[in-house]
N, C-alpha and C positions, 0 to 999 in steps of 0.2 A: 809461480813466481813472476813468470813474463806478463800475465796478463793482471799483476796490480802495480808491474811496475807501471806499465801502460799508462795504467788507471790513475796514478800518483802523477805520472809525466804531464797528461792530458792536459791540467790547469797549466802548469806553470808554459807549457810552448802556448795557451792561450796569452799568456799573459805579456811575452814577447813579443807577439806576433801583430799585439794590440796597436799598438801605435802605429802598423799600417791601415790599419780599417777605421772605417768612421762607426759613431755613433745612431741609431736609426730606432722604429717602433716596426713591428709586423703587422700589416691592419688585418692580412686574409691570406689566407692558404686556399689556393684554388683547388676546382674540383681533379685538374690531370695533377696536383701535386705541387704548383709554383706557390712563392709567398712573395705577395703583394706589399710594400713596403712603404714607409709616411711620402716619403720622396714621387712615389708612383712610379716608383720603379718594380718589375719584375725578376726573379731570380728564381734559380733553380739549387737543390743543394750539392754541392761537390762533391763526388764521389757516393752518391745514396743515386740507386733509381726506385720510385714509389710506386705502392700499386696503382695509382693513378694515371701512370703515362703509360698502362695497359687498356688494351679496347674496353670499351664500356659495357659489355654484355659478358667481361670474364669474371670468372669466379671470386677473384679477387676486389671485387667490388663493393660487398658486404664490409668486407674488412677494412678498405679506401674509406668508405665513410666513415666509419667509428674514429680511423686516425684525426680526420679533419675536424672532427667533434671535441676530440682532447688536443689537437692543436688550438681550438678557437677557446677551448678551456685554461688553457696553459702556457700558450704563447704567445698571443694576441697582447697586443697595447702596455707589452713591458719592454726599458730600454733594452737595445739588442746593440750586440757588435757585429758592424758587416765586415769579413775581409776578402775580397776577391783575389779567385786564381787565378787567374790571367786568360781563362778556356773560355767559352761557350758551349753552350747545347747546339744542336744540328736546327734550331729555333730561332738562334741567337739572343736567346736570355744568358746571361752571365751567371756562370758556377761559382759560387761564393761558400763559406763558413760563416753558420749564423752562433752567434752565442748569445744567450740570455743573460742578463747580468741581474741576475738575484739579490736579496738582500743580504744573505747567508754562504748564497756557494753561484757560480758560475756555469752555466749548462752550455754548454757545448749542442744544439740541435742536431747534427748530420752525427755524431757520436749517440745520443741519448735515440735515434729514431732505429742508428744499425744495432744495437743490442739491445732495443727493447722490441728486435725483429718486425719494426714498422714497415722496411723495407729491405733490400740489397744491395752490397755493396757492388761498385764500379770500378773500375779505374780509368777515369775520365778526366781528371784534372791532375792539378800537382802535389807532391808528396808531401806538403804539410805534416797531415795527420795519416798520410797514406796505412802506415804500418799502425795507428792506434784505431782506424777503423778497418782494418781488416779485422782487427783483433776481434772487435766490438760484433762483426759481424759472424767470426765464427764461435764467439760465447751465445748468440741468438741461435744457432744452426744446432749447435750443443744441448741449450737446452730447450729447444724447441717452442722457440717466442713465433704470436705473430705469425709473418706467411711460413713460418716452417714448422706450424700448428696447425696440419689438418683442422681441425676440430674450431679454430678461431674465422675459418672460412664461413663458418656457420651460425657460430657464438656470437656475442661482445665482449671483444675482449678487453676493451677499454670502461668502463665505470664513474659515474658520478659519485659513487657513493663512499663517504667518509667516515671512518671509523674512528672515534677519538676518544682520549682518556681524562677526565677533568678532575681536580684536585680544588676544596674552594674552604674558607673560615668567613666568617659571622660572629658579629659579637656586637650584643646590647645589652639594657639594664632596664626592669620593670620590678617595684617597691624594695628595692635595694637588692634585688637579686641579679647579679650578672648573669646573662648566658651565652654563650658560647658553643657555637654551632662548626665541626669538620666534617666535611663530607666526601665522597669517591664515585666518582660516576664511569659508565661507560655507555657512547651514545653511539648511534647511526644517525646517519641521515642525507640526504642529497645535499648538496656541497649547494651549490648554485641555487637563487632565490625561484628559475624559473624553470628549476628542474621538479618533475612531481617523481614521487617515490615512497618507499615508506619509510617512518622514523622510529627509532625504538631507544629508550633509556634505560637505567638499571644504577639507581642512587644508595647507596649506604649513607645515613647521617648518624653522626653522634654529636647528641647534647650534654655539655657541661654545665652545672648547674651549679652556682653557689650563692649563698648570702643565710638569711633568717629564713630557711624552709620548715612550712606547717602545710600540709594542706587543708587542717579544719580550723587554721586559726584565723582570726578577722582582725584585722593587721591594727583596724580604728580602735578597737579597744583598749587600747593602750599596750599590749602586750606582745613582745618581741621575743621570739625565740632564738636561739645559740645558732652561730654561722654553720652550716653544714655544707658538704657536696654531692651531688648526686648526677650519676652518669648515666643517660637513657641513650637506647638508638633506634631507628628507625629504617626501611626498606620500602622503597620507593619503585614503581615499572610504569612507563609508560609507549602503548603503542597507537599509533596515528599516520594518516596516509594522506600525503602532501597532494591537495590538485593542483598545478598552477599552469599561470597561459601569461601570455605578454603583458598583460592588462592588471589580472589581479591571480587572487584564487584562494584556498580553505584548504583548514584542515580539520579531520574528524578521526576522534578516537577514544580511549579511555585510561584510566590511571587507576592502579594500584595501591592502594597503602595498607603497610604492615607497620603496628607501632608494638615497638616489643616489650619494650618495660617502661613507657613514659612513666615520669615520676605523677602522682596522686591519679593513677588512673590503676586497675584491679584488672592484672593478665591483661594478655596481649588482645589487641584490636585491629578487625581488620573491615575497608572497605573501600568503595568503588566509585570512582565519580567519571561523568564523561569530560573531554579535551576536547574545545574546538577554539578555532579561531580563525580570521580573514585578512585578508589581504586586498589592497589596492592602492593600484599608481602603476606606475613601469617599472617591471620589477627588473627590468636589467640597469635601470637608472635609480630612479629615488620612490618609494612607494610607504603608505600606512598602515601596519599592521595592530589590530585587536586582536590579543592574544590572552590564551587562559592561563591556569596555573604553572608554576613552575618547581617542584618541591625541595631540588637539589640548589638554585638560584635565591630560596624563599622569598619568591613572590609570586604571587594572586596574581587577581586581573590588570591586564597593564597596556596601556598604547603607548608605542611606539613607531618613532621616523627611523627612515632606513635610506642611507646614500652607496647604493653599489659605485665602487668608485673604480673597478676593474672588469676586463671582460668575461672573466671567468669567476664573479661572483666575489669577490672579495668585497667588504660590509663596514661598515659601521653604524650602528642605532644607538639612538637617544630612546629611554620610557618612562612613563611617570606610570607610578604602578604601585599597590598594595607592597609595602615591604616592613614586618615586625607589625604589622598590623598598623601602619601607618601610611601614610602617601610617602613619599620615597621616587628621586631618581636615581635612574643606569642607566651605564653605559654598555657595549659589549660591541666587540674587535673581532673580525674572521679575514684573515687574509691568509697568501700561502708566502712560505718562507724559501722553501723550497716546488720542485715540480710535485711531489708527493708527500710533502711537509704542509700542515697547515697550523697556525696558529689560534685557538679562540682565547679570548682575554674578556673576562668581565668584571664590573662593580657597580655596588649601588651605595645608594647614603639616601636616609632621614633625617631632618633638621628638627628632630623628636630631644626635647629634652631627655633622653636616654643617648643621643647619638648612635643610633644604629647606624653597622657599616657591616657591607661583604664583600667577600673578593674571589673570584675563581679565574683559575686559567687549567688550558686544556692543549692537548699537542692531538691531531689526527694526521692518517695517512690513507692517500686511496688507496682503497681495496680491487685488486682487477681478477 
């Protein structure tokens, strides 16, 4: 009970406390653990010492770097609040409270770094949050995050990799048949454009089919059959393994399909095609990707521009691309909402006298 009141409390003493600190961006988290700020100023966090501001040959060093990895993934170049304690370090950089001010929720950094056992708590400055980081740090000690995870000394314990769940409909019309495309996915993949990793997908689609269905009838003869429905679906796998580097990079892999009962097709059918596609430009800035098929998206071969517009990989692409068997652009949206929140959002449209249109969106979360 004490440690959600804590937890409940944490926002709102943020939220008073605000109108003493100013507004700022993080540009860098240095290597002993300071973060470097748009001002060029340096700071240290209040009451957290990191493994960083241990000698360079300790053990805890492994573990120092994976922090700085998902600091520069997750805290880097979003508005932040700075509020200072009034203390210094024995350095004379100033012990401050950073807080991220998300689109969704507000992160607290020296709270989110002492229970997610990034480092240990102090008592080095003033009692702000004294008592919700104590808390934070013995919820990490409890369940053994971090440095008080043998085992993370050696590991990575931190991850790029995003696991997410997508939800998408589709719907066009070819010789007066509507169709009507739901799909369910579940993907992997490295979050970040210039992270290499592997990718894995896993799509259920169901087609809805209505209008004049024949499959041996020849529509020109004049002859039209009775409006009917017919529901088919299909199972979708693909796996592929990201190279990337500053510049550019590929990817190579292969895809599955299972089609289980499409309508005018005799049992199920299955087969195998390979996935590649490439990449070039700066991929931590704006770059052009050819890419292959995509079967839960339905579309083919497609280029697209890609503007990262965050340092941790957050996206937006334009594609002109195979869609309903037409040319067709999309859009698609990856950002994070939260520090372990992300959001993908996509759509496309044809300017096909059928008016084809899809639309998917997806929620993931890293995985550590």
């Amino acid at each position: 009970m004490r440690h959600t009141f804590l937890f409940i409390l944490l926002p709102v003493l943020i939220g008073l406390a605000g109108s003493t600190g100013k507004k700022t961006t993080i540009l860098a988290m240095t290597q002993n653990g300071l973060f470097r700020l748009a001002n060029r100023e340096v700071v240290a966090l209040a009451n957290v010492r990191l493994p960083g501001s241990l000698p360079a040959d300790s053990l805890y060093r492994n573990l120092n770097n994976h922090i700085r990895h998902y600091a520069k993934s997750h805290f880097i170049n979003h508005t932040t609040l700075v509020e200072y304690s009034g203390r210094q370090t024995t350095d004379g950089y100033p012990l401050v409270h950073l807080t991220i001010l998300y689109p969704l929720e507000n992160i607290n950094i020296n709270h989110y770094i002492l229970r997610h056992g990034f480092g240990w708590f102090t008592d080095n400055a003033d009692s702000t949050y004294l008592n919700t980081y104590r808390e934070a740090a013995i919820y990490a000690r409890e369940h053994h995050k971090g440095v008080w995870d043998p085992q993370a000394l050696m590991d990575n314990p931190l991850k790029n990799e995003l696991f997410s769940i997508h939800f998408g409909y589709a719907a066009g019309e070819e010789e007066k048949i509507t169709h009507q495309y739901f799909s369910g996915s579940l993907h992997l993949q490295p979050y970040a454009a210039t992270s290499s990793g592997l990718e894995v997908d896993f799509s259920q689609v169901f087609l809805r089919q209505h209008g004049p269905l024949c499959c041996e009838c020849d529509y020109f003869d004049g002859y039209m059959p009775e409006d009917e429905t017919q529901v088919s679906s299909s199972t979708f796998l693909f796996a592929q393994y990201n190279n990337n580097w500053k510049y550019g990079g590929f990817s190579a892999g292969m895809i599955f399909f299972y089609l289980h009962n499409m309508y005018c097709y005799e049992g199920p059918t299955m087969f195998v095609l390979p996935k590649l596609s490439g990449r070039l430009g700066w991929l931590n800035t704006f770059y052009v990707e050819l890419g292959g098929m995509n079967p839960a998206s339905l579309s083919l071969l497609g280029l697209s521009l890609n503007y990262v517009f965050s340092e941790h990989g957050d996206r937006l692409s334009v594609a002109v691309s195979q869609f309903f068997d037409q040319p067709g652009i999309s859009l698609r949206l990856q950002m994070l909402l939260k520090p372990n929140l992300a959001l993908i959002a996509e759509g496309a449209y044809s300017k096909d006298k059928a008016n084809p249109y899809a639309a998917r969106i997806g929620f993931g979360y890293f995985l550590k």
